[in-house]
N, C-alpha and C positions, 0 to 999 in steps of 0.2 A: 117327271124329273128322274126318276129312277132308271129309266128308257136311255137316258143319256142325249144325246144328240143325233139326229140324222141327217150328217153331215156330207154332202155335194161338192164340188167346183163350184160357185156360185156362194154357199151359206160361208165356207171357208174362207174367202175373198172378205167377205161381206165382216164378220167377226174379226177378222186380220185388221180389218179397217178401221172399226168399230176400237176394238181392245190391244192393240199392237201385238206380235208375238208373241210366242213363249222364249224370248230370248235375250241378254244384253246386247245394248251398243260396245262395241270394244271400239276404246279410244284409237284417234286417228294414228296409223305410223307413223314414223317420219321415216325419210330416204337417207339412205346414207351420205350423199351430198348436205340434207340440212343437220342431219347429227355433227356431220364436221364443222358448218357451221356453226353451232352449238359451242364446240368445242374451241373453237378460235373466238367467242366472247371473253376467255379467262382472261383475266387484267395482269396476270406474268406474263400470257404469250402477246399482248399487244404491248406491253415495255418492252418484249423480248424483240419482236419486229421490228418498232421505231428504233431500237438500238440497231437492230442488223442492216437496218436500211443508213444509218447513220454511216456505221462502220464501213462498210462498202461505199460511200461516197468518197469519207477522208478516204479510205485505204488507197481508193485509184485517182483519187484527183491527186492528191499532195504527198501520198508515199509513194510504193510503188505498183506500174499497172500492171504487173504481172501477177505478184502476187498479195496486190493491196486486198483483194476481194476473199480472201480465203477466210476470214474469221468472220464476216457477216454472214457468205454462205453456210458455214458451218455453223451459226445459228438458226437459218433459216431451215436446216436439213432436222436438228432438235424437236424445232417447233413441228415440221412435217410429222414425226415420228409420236411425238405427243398426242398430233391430232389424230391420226390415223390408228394409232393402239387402241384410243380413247372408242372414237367412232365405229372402229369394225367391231370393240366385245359387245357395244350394245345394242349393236345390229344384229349379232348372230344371238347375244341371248335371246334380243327380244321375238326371234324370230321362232327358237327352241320355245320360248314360254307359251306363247298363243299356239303352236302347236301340238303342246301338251295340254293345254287350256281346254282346244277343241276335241282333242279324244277323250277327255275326260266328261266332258260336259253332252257329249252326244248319247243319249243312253237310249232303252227301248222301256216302254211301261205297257202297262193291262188300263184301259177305259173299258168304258161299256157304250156302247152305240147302237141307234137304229130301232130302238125296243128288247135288243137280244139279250140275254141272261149270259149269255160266255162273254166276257171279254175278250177283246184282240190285240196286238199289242202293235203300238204305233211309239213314233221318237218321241221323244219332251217336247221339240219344238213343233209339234204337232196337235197339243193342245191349248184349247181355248176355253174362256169364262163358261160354262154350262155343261165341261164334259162331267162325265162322271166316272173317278179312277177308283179302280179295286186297288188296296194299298192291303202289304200283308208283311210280316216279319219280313227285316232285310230291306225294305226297300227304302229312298233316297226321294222325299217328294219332291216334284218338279215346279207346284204351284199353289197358293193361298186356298184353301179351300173349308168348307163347314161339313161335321159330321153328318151323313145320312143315316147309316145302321152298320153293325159289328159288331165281336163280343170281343172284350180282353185286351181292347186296343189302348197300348201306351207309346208315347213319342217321347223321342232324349230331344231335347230344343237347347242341347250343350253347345252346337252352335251359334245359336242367338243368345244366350242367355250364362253360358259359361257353367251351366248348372248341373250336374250328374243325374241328379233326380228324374227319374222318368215322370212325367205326364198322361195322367188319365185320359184316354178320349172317350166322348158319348154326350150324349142329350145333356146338358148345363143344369150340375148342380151345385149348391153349396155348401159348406159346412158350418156348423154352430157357431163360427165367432163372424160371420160372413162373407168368407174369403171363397173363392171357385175351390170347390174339389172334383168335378171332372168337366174337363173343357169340352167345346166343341168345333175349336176354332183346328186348322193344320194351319204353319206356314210353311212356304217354302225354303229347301237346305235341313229341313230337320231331318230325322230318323226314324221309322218304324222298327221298334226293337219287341214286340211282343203282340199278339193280336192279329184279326184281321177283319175287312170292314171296305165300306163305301166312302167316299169323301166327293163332294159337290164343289168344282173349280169356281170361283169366284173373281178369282185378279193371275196375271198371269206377268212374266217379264220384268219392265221397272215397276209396274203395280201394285208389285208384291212388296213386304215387309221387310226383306232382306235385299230386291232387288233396286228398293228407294235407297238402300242404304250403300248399296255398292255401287250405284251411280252418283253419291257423295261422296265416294271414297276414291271414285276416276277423277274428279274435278282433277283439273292442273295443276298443281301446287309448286310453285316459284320460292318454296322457301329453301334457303344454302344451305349446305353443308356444313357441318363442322369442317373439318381441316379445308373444306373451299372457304370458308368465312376467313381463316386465319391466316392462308396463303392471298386472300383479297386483302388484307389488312396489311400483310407483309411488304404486299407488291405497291399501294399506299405509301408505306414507309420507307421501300426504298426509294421511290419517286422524288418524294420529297427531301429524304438526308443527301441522295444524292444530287439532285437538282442545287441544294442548299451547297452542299461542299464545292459542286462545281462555282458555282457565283463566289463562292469564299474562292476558291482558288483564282480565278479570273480575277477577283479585285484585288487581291495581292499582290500578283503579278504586273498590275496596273499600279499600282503604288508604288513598286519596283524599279518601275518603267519612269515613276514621274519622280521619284527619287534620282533616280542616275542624271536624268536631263538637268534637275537643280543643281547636282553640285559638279555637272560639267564632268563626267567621269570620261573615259575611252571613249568614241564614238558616238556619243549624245551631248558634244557640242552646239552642231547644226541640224536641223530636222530635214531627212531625208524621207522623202516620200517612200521609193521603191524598198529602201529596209525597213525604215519606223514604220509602215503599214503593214509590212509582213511580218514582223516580231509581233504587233497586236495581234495579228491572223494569227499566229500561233499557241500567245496566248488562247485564244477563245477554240480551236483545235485541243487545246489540251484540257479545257475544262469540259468542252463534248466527252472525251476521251475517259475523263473520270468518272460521267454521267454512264459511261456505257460498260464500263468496269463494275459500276456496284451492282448493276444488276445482274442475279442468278443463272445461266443459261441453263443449268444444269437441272437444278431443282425440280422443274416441272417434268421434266425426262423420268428424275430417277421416282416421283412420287406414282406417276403414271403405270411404271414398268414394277414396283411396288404393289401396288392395287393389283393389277393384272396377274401376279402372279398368288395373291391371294384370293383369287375368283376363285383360278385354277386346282386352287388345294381346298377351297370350299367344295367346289364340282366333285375331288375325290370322295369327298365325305357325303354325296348324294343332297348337295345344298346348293340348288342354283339359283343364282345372283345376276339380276336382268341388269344390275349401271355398275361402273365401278365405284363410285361414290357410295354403295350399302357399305361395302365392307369398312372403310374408315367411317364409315357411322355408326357401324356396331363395333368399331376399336374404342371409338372417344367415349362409350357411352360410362357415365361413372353410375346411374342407377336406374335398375331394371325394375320396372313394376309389373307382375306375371300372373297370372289366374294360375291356381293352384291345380286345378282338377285335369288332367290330359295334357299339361304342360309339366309343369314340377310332378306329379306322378302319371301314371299309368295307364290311369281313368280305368281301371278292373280290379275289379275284387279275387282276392284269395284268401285260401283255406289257413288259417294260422294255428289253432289248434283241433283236434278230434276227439269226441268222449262218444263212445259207446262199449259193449257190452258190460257197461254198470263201472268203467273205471275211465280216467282222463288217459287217453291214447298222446300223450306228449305233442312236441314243437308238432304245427302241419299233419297233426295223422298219423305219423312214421310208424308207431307199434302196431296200429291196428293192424297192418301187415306182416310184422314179424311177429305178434301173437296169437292172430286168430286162425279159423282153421280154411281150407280152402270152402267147405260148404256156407261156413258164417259171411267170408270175404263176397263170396260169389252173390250171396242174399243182400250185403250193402251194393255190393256194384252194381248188381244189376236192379236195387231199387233205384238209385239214382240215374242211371241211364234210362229207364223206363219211364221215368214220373218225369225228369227232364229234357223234356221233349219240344219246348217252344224254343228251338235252337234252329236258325240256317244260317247259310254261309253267304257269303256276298265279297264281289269284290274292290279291293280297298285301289288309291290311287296309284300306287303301282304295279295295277292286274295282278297282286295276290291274292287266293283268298284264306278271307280270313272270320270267326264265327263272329255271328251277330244276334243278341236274344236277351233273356232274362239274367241280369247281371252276375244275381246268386244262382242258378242255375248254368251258367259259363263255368264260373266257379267251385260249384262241385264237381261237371264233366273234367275241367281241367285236372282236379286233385286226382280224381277217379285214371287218369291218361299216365300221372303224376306216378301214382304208386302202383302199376302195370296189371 
């Protein structure tokens, strides 16, 4: 076990087959023809259509054909512009996200293979159940795995667990009231922040503990939006008041009509076919007419070109937003429930006050600087530097780097950088 693997063309295939890759499924794209799709399901833009296709009928059958058609197409040019905003931002985010997804996620590590004592370094997705990675300050496991040997090995599993606390790793033991005090287990997505050591791959890809869970967290999920729910509900209600108004209007007009005939007024003496048919016809013309009036052309336009331009000022602020629909979901939200630790704060420790040479050195330190002498300064700094040494660097998701190590130990380097 220690030896690691001695891995071929053939055993490679063969483990591939056996335990699936070291890598997720990324859910299927869609093409930008089915995102527009997508997008022409919204229940405004299909009132919005059956009105423009209405409008355009009357306009050129019974007003005028020149310019009877101008107010359908110009709904129909709305809806174009709706779809097409909609469709192209979350083609190009989603296109921006998986390509930042993949350079992030491609990295190089250290196993050990073959019987050899040096590790080599090969990608992530290059291991399988039986390697065996040397894991050392700074590094990012790739896979589930059980402690072999190391000394001083502690993991932050602040990823899975939300929890700052470093994690012991080594041979399983327990403490007095019976709870684990130093594990044996890695999973994948934690951190190596101190130590260094062997770890034996076990599960690799969706097998893992976190990768079962990020392939529940791909599932599809069809549930609406806020302001989509409210704008469905709207578009609901104008259907109906105005469907309602129209029939209300149409039957009045029809009582109107059977009014004048009873009391014999002008013209509704004798029932003529070619006029008395074409006054009904108009009647029912102008109750379409009302139906195609209540509904919003505009709404969906201006809610769209709204979002859209709050991607855009997300994007400024280095926050990128794969649908238009996050942002009015993080507008409606009336309560946030948030893990405290690397959210609300920091997740690092600093220096807040200093006591040495036998007196309280105030706020952060600050006198021990402007009291003490350069020989006494130089004997704290450089204890600290010297004794603080399970520190490297590594880099963070936007190719900065940035240190990674023993928390209290960050933290007195920092104070140490802090007061020059």
């Amino acid at each position: 076990i220690s030896g690691g693997l001695d891995m071929d063309v053939g055993d490679r295939a063969t483990r591939a087959a056996a335990f699936g890759e070291n890598r997720l499924p990324e859910p299927e794209s869609k093409s930008i023809w089915e995102l527009m799709w997508d997008a022409l399901q919204d229940p405004t833009l299909i009132i919005l259509g059956v009105a423009a296709v209405i409008s355009i009928v009357i306009g050129v059958t019974l007003e005028c054909k020149a310019t009877g058609w101008i107010d359908g197409v110009a709904i129909f040019v709305a809806i174009a512009v709706v779809v097409l905003v909609s469709a192209i931002n979350d083609y190009q985010k989603e296109k921006q996200f998986r390509a930042l997804s993949a350079a992030a996620d491609d990295r190089v590590i250290s196993v050990i293979r073959g019987g050899s004592d040096q590790p080599i370094e090969v990608s992530v997705y290059d291991v399988f159940p039986g390697d065996v990675i040397y894991v050392k300050t700074g590094d990012k496991l790739c896979a589930d795995g059980i402690f072999l040997s190391g000394a001083d090995l502690k993991v932050s599993e602040a990823s899975l667990t939300g929890e700052s606390d470093e994690v012991k790793k080594g041979e399983l033991e327990f403490n007095d009231a019976g709870r684990i005090k130093v594990s044996p287990f890695f999973y994948s997505g934690t951190q190596v922040t101190a130590g260094k050591g062997r770890m034996l791959v076990v599960a690799v890809g969706t097998k893992t503990f976190s990768g079962s869970a990020a392939v529940l967290m791909q599932q599809d999920g069809t549930e609406t939006s806020v302001l989509q729910a409210k704008l469905n509900n709207m578009a609901e209600l104008i259907g109906k008041g105005g469907l309602a108004c129209a029939l209300l209007t149409i039957f009045l007009l029809m009582i109107r009509f059977a009014v004048n005939f009873g009391q014999d007024n002008a013209g509704y003496e004798n029932w003529d076919h070619g006029t008395h048919w074409r006054e009904m016809l108009g009647f029912l013309i102008i109750g379409v007419t009302v139906l195609v009036v209540a509904v919003p052309e505009g709404l969906p336009l201006a809610v769209t070109i709204a979002l859209a331009f709050s991607v855009k000022k997300m994007m400024r602020d280095m926050n990128l937003v794969r649908h238009l629909s996050a942002c009015e979901t993080m507008g409606g939200a009336t309560t946030i429930c948030s893990d405290k630790t690397g959210t609300l704060t920091t997740n690092e420790m600093t220096v807040m006050r200093a006591h040495a040479y036998g007196q309280d050195q105030g706020e952060k330190g600050k006198n021990t600087v402007e009291h003490s002498g350069d020989i006494a300064r130089e004997i704290l700094f450089g204890s600290i530097v010297f004794n603080c040494d399970d520190i490297t660097q590594i880099f963070n998701a936007t190719g900065d780097k940035e240190p990674c190590g023993n928390k209290t130990e960050l933290a007195l380097l920092k104070w140490v950088l802090d007061m020059g």
